[in-house]
N, C-alpha and C positions, 0 to 999 in steps of 0.2 A: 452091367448094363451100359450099351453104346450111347452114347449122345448122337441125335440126327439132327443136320442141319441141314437147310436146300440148297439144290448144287453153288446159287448163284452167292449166296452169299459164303461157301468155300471158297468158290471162285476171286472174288472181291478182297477175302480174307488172303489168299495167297497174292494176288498181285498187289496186296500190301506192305508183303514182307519182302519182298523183291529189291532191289538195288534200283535207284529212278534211271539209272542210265537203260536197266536191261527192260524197266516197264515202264519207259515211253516207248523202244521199238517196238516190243510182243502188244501194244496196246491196238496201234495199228494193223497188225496182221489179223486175219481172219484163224478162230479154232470152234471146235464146236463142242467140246469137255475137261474136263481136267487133267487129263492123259494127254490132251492134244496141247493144250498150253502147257504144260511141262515141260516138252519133248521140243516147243516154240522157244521155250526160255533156255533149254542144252544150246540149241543151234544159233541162239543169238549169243549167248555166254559166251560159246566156241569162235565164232566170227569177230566178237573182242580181243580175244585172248591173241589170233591171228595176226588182228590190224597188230594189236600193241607189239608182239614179237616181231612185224614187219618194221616196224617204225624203228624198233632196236637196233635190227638188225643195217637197212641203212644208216641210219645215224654213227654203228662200227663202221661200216664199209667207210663213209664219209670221212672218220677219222682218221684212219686207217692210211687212207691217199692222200691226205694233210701233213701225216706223218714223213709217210714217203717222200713227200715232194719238200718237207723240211732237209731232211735228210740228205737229199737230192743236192740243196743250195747250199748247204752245209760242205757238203762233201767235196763240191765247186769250187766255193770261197778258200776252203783249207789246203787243197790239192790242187794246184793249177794245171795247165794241162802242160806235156812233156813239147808237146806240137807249137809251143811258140818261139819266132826267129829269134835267134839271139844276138843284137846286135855289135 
């Protein structure tokens, strides 16, 4: 024997068990069933997942040319150039 409940409080019951970051956004979006907030909660999860691997991803690149430009003064300091007059 199934257990019935009304849609709304399935509804209520699922955006309970949700993560508060992904339902404060889905809370404001517009859906009209439980298929449709579902499918609102993929696309917001997805659009996390995005920012966070962008955020990653420059904060490498950032390091990256930190690096570089260490290396760069590095390389400077220890190597003088061949091009100076020698008096």
């Amino acid at each position: 024997m199934g257990i019935r409940e009304d849609k709304n409080t399935t509804i209520t019951r699922f955006l309970s068990g949700l993560s508060l970051k992904i339902r404060y956004r889905v809370e404001l979006l517009p859906y009209t069933n439980l298929n449709n907030l579902v499918q609102l909660c993929i696309n917001v999860e997805q659009q996390n997942l995005r920012k966070s691997l962008s955020k990653k991803g420059k904060a490498h690149s950032s390091n990256e040319y930190s690096q570089e430009k260490n290396n760069f003064v590095e390389k400077q300091i220890i190597e003088p150039s061949n091009n100076i007059n020698k008096i």
